[in-house]
N, C-alpha and C positions, 0 to 999 in steps of 0.2 A: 115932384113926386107923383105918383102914379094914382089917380084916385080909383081903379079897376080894383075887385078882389083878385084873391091867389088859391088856386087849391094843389095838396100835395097829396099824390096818390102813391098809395103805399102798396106792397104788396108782403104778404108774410106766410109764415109757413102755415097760417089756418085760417085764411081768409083774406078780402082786400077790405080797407079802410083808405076813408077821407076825413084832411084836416082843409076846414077853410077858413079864410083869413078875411079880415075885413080891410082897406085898404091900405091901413098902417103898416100891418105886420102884427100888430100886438095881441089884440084877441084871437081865437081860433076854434073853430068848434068841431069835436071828433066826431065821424058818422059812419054809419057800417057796424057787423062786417059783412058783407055781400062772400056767396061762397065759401061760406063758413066750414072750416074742416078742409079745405084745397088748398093745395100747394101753387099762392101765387108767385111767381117768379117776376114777374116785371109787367107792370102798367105803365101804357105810354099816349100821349097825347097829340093828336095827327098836328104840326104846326099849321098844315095849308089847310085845316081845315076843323076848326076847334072842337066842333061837336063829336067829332071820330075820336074815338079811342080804341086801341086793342089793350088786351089781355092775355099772357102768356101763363096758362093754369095744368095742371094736373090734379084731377077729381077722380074720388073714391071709385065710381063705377064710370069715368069715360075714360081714363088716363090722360095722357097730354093731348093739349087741345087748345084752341085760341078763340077768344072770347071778341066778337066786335060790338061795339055802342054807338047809336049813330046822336045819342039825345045826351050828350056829357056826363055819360055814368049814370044815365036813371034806369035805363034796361040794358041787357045786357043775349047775344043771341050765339051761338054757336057757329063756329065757321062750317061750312058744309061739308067742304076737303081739308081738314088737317096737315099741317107739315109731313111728310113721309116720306120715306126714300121709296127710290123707282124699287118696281120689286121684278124680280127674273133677269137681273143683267147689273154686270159690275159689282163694285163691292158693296152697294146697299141691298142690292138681294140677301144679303146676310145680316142685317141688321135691319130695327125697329127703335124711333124715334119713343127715350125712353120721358124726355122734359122737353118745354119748346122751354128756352131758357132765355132768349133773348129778343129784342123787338127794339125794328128801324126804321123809322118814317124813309120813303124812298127821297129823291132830289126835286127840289122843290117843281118843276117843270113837268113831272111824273106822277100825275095828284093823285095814284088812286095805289102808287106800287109800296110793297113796304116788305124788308128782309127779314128772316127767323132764323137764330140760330139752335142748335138744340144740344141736349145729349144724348148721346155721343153725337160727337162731332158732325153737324152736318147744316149744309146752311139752303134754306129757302126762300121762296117769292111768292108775291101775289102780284098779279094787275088788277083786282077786284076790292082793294080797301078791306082785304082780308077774310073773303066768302068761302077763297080757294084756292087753294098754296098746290105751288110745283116742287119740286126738288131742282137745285143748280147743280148739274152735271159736271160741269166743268170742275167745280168745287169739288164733290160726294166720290165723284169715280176719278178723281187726277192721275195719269200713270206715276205719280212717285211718290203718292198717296199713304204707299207703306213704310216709306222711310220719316213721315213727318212726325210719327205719333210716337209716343212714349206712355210709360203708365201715369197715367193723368190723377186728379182730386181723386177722393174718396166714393166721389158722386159718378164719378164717369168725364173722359174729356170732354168739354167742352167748347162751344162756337158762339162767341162773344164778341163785344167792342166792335160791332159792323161799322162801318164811319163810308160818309158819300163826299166825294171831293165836291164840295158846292159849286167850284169852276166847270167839272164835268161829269154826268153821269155817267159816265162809261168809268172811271175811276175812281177805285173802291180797295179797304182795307178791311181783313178780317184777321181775327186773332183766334189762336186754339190756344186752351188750357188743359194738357200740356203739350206742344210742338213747335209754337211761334208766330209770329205776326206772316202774313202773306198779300202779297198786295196784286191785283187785277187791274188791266188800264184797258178794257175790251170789252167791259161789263157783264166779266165773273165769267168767260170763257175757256180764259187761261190765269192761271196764278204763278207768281213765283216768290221766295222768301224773302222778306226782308229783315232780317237777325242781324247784319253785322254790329261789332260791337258788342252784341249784349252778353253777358257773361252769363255762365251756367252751372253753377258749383256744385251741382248733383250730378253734371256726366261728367265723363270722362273727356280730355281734349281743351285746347284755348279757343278754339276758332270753330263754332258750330254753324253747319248753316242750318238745320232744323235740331230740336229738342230744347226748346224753352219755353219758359212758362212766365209768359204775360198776365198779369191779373186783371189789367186797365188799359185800353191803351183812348186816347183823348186828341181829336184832332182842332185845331182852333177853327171857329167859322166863320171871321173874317180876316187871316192869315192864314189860311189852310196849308201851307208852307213849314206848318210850325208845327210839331206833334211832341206828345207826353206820353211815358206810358211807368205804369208799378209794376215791378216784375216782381215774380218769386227773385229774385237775386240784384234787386237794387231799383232806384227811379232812373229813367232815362230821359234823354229831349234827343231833338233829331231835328235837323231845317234843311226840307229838300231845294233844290235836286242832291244832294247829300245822303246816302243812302249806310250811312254808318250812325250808330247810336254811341252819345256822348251817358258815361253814369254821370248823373249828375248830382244826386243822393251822398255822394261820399264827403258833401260838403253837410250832411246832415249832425248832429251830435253823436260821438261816438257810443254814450251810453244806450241812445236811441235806436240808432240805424236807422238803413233806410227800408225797411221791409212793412209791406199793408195790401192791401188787396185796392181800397178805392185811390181814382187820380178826379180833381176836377176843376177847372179852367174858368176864371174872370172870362164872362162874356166880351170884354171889349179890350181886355188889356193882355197881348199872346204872354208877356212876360211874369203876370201875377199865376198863383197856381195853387192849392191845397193838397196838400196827403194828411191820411190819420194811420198812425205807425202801428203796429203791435209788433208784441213778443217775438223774434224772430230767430233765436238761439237755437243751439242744436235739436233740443226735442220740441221745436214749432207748437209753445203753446196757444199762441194764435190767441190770447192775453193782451188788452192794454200792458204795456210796458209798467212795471211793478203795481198795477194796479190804478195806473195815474191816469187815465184819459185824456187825451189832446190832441188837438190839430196841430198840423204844420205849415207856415205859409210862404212862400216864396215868392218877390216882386222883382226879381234880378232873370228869372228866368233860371232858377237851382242855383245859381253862386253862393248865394245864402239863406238863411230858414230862420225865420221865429216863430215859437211856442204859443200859442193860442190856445191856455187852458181855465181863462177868466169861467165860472159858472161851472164848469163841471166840476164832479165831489174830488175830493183831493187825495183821497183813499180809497181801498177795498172796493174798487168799481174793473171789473175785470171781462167787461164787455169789449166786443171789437164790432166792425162796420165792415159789411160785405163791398164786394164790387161795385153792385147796381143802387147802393144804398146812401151818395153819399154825394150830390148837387147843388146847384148855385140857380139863383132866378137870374133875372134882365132888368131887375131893378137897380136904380141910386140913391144910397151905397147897396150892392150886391148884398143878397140876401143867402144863406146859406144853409143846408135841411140836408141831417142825417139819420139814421136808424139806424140802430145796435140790435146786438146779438139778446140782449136782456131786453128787447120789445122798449124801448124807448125813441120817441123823437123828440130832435133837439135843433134847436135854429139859431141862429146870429142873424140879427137884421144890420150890422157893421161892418161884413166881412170878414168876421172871424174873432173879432175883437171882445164881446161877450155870451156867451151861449147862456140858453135856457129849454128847459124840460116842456115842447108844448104836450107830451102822453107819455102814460106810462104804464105799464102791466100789460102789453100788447105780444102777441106771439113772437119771438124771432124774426125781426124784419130783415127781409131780402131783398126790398128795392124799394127806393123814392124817386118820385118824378115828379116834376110840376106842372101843372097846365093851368095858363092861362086864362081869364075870362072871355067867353063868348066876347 
């Protein structure tokens, strides 16, 4: 067992907070909120470098903007250039970066580079550990650019799930919410779709190569070979070079289904896996299913699922768990930390096996992450 602490940084729709743990797992003390009133979207913790963290915010009077820390979250300083698209040329002269929504430590070899995706749809870089973001051309201006997108969330589409093939950095996946997963082997010069497979029960057609809406998608990193993803329209797996997606969710319970926004992946075992389901029925209430809250877990690699709903209320609990909201530490046994939509976090230190409430009456969480102790 690990005698290091754990801290889980949150991010929510009216500030960010910190939960730290002491080495067990079992105490934890809530801190913040830092940016109180801001739309944090995601806090992430540099791996190759523990003190670095960014922050992916939208504040009252700067709008989206990215937040670096070089001292583990004790200050906090403004990037100088912000995410933005090129302006006077292509199609982001028509558009303005309305969230930076998402945030990617670069490949570990790359100490200082890290990806941002935003919305709408657009994805960028730093080689400055986040002082000063470019726009990815290759991505923003693609010539088929306009056949990828569809009317996306409510929020505007989105550019999530960046994932770095650890074997290469020149090899890279990025997901829109709504269009489809897209994959670069040239480091983000060119892109092309990677959808086979996935189903799409909002368009029209069997066979799409763009217009899907990925919620998660999860690449293993130490089988990088092996990928997950939650879609609007089922869970998937995929084991390259195989470039078709298997649903794998259909072996889910039928009263269940398989519809949720979060995926998240056993650090050391490609075949364990987590989803947390909601309401997925015609009018998308976006609902724990009847109100029951639960995880689901898979060690087969999707053939099969059990119910992980030890600790949580057994009624009238009709919270759900975003995207970015819903991780696993590198601890043994695998430690597990989600955030709901009714501002609660909740943990398993057994991998799923009993949950508990470590807060509660927190804003709408939107994202957890863990980082490390220096």
């Amino acid at each position: 067992m690990s005698t290091a602490s754990l801290t889980l940084l949150v991010g929510t729709r009216k500030g960010a907070f910190t939960l730290r743990s002491d080495a067990s797992r079992r105490r934890w003390r809530l801190e913040g909120p830092q940016f109180l009133g801001s739309i944090i979207n995601h806090v992430v913790q540099d791996p190759r470098n523990r003190k670095t963290m960014l922050m992916a915010a939208k504040t009252g009077h700067l709008g989206p903007t990215v937040y670096r820390s070089a001292d583990a979250g004790r200050t906090w300083k403004e990037a100088k250039k912000p995410p933005a698209f090129a302006k006077g040329r292509g199609a982001g002269a028509k558009r303005s970066v309305n969230h930076v929504f998402w945030l990617t430590p670069g490949h570990a070899s790359q100490k200082k580079v890290w990806f941002a995706g935003s919305i709408p749809d657009g994805l960028f870089r730093t080689r400055d550990a986040g002082d000063t973001w470019e726009p990815m051309n290759g991505f923003n201006e693609h010539p088929n650019r306009k056949n990828w997108r569809i009317e996306g969330p409510p929020g505007g589409v989105m550019t999530h799930s960046i994932l770095i093939d650890p074997r290469d950095p020149r090899h890279m996946y990025v997901s829109l919410s709504a269009a489809g997963i897209f994959e670069s082997k040239d480091g983000g010069a060119n892109w092309g779709p990677l959808n086979r497979g996935i189903e799409s029960d909002f368009m029209p057609g069997k066979e799409l190569e763009y217009g899907h809406d990925p919620h998660c998608v999860a690449l293993h990193p130490l089988h990088p070979d092996r990928m997950y993803h939650q879609n609007h329209c089922g869970i998937y797996r995929l084991d390259r070079p195989a470039d078709r997606w298997t649903r794998i969710g259909r072996a889910m319970p039928r009263r269940i289904r398989d519809i949720g926004f979060p995926i998240v992946l056993h650090p050391r075992d490609p075949d364990t896996l987590w989803v947390f389901p909601m309401d997925g029925t015609t009018v998308w209430p976006r609902v724990s299913p009847d109100g029951k809250p639960a995880a689901y877990r898979s060690r087969d690699g999707g053939r099969s699922w059990e119910r992980q709903d030890r600790g949580f209320p057994r009624e009238q609990a009709w919270y759900t768990v975003r995207r970015q909201a819903f991780v696993a530490d590198s601890r043994n046994p695998v430690g597990l930390y989600l955030g709901t939509t009714g501002g609660e976090i909740w943990s398993s230190r057994n991998e799923g096996g009993s949950w508990s409430c470590l807060a509660a009456h927190l804003p709408e969480v939107l994202s957890v992450s863990v980082a490390e102790a220096r």
